[in-house]
N, CA, C and O atoms as a GROMACS GRO file, in nm:
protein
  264
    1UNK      N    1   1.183   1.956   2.146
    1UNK     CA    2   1.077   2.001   2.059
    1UNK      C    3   1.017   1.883   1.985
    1UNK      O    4   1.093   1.786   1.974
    2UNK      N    5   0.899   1.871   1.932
    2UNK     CA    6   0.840   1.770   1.930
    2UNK      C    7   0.852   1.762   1.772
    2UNK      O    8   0.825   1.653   1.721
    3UNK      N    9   0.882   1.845   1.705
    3UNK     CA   10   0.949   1.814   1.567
    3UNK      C   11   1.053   1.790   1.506
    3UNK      O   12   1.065   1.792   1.384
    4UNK      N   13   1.124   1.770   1.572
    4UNK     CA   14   1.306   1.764   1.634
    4UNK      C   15   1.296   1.590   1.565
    4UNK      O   16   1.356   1.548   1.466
    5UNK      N   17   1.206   1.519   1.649
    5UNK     CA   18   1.172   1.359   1.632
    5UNK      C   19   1.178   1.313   1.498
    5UNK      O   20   1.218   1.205   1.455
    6UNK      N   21   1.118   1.444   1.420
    6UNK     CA   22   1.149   1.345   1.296
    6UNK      C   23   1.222   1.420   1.162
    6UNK      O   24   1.184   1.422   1.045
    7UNK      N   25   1.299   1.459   1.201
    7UNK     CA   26   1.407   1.554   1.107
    7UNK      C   27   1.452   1.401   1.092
    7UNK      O   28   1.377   1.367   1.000
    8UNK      N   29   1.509   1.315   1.116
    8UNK     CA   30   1.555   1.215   1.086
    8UNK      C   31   1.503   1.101   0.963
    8UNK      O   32   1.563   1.046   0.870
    9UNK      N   33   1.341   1.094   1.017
    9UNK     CA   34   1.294   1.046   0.909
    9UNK      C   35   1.261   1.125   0.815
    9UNK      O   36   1.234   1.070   0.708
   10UNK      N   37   1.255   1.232   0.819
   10UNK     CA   38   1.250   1.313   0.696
   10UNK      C   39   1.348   1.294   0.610
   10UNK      O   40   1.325   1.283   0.490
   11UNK      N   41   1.424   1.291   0.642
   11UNK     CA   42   1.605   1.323   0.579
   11UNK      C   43   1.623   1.215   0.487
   11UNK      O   44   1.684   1.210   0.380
   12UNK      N   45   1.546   1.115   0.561
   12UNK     CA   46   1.591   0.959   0.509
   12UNK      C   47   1.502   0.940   0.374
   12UNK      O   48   1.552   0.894   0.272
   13UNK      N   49   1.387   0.973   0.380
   13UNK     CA   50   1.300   0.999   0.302
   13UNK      C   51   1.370   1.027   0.143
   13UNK      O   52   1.437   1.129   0.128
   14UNK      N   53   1.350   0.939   0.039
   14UNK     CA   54   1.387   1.004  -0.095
   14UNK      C   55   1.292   1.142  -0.165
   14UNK      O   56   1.180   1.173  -0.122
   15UNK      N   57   1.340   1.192  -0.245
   15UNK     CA   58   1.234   1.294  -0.307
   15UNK      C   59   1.138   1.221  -0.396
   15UNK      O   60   1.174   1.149  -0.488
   16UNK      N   61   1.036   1.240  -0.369
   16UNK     CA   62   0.966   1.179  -0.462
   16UNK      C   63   0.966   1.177  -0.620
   16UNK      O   64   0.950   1.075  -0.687
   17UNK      N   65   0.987   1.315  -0.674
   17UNK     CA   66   1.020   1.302  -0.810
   17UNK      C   67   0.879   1.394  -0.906
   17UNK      O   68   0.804   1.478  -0.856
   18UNK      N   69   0.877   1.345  -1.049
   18UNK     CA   70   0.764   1.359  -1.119
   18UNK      C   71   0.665   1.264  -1.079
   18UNK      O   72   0.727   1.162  -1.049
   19UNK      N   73   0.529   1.244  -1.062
   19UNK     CA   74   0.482   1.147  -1.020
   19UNK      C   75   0.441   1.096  -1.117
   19UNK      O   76   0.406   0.983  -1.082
   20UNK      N   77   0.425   1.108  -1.211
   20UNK     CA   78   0.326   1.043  -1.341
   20UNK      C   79   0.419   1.001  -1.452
   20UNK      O   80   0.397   0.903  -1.522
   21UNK      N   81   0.545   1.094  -1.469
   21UNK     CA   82   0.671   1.013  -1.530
   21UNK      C   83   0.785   0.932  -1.480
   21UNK      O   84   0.902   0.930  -1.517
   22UNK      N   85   0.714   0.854  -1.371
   22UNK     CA   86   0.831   0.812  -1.277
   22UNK      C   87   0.810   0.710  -1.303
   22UNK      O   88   0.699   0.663  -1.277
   23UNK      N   89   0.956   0.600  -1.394
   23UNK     CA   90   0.930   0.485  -1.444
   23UNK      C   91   0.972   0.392  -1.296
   23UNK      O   92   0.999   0.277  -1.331
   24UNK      N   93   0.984   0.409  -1.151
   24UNK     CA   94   0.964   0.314  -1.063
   24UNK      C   95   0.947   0.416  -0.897
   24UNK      O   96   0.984   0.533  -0.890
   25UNK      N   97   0.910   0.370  -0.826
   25UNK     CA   98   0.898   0.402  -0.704
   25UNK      C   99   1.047   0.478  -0.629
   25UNK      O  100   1.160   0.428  -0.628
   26UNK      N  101   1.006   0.605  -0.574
   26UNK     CA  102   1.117   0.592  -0.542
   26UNK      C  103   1.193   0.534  -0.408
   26UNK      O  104   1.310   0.560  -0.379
   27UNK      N  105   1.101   0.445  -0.330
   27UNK     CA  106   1.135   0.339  -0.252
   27UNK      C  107   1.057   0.260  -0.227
   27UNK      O  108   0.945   0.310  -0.233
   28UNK      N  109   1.056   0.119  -0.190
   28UNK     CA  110   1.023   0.044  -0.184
   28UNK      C  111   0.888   0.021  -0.078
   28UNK      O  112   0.847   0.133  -0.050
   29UNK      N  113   0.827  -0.057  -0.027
   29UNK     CA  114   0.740  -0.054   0.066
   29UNK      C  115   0.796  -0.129   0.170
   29UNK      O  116   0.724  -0.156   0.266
   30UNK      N  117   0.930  -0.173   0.166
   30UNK     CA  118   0.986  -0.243   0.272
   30UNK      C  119   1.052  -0.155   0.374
   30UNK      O  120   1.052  -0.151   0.498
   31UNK      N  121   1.112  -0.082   0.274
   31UNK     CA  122   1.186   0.064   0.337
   31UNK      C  123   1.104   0.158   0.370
   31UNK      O  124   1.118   0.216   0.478
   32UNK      N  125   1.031   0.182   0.307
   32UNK     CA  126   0.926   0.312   0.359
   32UNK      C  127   0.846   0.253   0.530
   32UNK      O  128   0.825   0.318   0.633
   33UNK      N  129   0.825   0.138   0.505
   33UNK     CA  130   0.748   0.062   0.624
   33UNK      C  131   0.890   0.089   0.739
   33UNK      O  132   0.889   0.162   0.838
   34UNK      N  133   0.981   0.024   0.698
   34UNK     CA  134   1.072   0.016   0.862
   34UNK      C  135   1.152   0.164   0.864
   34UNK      O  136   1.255   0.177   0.931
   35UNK      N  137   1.099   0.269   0.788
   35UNK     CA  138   1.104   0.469   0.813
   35UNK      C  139   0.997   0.467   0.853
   35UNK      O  140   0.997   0.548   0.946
   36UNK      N  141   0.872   0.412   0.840
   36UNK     CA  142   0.768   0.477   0.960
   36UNK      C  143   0.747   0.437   1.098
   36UNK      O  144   0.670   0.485   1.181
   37UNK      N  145   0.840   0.323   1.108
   37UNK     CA  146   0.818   0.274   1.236
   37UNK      C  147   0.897   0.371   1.326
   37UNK      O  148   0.898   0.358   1.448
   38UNK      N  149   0.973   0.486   1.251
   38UNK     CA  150   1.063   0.533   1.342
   38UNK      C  151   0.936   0.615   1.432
   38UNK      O  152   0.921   0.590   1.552
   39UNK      N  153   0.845   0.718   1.359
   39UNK     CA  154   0.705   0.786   1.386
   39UNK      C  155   0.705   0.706   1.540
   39UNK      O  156   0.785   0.616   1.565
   40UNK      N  157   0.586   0.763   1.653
   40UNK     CA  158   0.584   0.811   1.752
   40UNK      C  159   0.433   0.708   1.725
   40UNK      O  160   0.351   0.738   1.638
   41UNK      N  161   0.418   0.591   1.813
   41UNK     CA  162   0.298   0.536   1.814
   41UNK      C  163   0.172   0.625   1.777
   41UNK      O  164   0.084   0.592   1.699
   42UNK      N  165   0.178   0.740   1.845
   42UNK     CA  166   0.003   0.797   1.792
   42UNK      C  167   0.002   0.842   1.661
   42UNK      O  168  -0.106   0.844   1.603
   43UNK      N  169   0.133   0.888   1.586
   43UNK     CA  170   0.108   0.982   1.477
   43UNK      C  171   0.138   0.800   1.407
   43UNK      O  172   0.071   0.788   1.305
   44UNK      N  173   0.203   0.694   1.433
   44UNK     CA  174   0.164   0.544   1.360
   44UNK      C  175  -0.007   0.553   1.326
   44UNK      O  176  -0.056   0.553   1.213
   45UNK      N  177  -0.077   0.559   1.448
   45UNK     CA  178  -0.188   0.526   1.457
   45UNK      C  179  -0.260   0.585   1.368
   45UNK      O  180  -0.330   0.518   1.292
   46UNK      N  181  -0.255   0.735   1.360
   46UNK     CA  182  -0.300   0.826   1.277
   46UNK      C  183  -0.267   0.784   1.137
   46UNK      O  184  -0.348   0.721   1.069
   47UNK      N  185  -0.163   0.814   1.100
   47UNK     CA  186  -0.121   0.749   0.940
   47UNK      C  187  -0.216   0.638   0.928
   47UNK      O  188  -0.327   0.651   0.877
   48UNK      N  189  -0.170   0.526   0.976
   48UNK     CA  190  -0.268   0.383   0.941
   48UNK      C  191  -0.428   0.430   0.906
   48UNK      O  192  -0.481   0.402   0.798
   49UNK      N  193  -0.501   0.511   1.022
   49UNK     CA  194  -0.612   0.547   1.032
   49UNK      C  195  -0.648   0.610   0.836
   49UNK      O  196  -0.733   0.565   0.759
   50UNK      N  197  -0.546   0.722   0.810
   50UNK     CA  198  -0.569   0.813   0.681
   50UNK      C  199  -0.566   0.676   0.562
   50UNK      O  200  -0.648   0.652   0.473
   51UNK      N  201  -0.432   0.596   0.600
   51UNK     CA  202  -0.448   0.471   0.509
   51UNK      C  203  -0.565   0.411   0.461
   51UNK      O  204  -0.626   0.401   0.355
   52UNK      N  205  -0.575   0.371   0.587
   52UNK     CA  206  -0.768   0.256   0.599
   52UNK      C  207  -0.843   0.367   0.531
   52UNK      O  208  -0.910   0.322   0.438
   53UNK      N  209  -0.853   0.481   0.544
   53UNK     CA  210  -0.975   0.578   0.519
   53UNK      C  211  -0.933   0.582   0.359
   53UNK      O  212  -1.011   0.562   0.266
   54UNK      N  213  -0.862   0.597   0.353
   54UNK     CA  214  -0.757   0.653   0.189
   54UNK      C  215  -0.826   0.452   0.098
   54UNK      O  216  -0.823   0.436  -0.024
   55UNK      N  217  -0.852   0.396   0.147
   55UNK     CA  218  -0.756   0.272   0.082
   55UNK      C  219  -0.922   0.222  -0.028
   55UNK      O  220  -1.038   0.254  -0.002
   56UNK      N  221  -0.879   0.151  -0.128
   56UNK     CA  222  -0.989   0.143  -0.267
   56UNK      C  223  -1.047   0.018  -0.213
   56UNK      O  224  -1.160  -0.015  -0.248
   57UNK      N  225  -0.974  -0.058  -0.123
   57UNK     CA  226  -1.049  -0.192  -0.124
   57UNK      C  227  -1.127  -0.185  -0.012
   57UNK      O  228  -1.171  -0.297   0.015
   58UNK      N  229  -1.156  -0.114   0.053
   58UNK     CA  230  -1.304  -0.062   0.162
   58UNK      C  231  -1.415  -0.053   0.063
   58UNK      O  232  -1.523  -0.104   0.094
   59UNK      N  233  -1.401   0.009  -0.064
   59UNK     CA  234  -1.500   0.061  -0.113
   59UNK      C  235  -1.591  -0.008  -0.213
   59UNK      O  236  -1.550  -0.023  -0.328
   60UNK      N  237  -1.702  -0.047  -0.181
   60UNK     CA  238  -1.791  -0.172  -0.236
   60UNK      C  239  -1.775  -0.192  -0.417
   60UNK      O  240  -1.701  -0.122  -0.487
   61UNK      N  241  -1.820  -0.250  -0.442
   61UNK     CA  242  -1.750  -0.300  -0.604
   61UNK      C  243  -1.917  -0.299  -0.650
   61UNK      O  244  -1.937  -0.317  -0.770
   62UNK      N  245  -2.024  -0.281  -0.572
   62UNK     CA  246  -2.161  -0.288  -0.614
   62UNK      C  247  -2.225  -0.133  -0.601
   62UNK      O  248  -2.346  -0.111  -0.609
   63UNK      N  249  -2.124  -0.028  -0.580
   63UNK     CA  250  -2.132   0.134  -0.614
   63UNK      C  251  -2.168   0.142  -0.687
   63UNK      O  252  -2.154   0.050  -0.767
   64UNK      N  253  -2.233   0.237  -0.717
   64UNK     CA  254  -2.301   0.346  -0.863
   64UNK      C  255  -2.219   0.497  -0.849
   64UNK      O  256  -2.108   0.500  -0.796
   65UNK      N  257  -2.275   0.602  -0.895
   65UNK     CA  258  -2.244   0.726  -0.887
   65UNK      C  259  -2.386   0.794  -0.870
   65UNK      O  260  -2.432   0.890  -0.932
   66UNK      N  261  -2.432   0.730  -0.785
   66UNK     CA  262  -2.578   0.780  -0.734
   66UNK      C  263  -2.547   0.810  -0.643
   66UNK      O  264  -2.628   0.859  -0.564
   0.00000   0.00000   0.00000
């Protein structure tokens, strides 16, 4: 079953917590990076894709709210 694949990285996964009273991360970006490599090249691809789309520094610094 094709969701079977990632019961594993799920598991590994910490809970995230309160998000706004959370005086630190609850993992690192070193660890979170080598848990997504476990992911299945296309759903990699996909994530990265939501990243780039998600990410503040694409977005021009000479914007308005026009």
């Amino acid at each position: 079953m094709p969701g079977e694949r990632y019961i594993t990285l799920m598991a590994s996964l910490p809970a995230l917590g309160p998000m706004l009273s959370a005086k630190h991360a609850p993992i690192n970006r070193v660890r979170l990076e080598s848990r997504l490599h476990q992911l299945h090249p296309d759903d990699q691809n996909e994530l990265f894709a939501v990243r780039d789309l998600l990410s503040w520094q694409r977005l021009p610094l000479t914007g308005t709210d026009e």
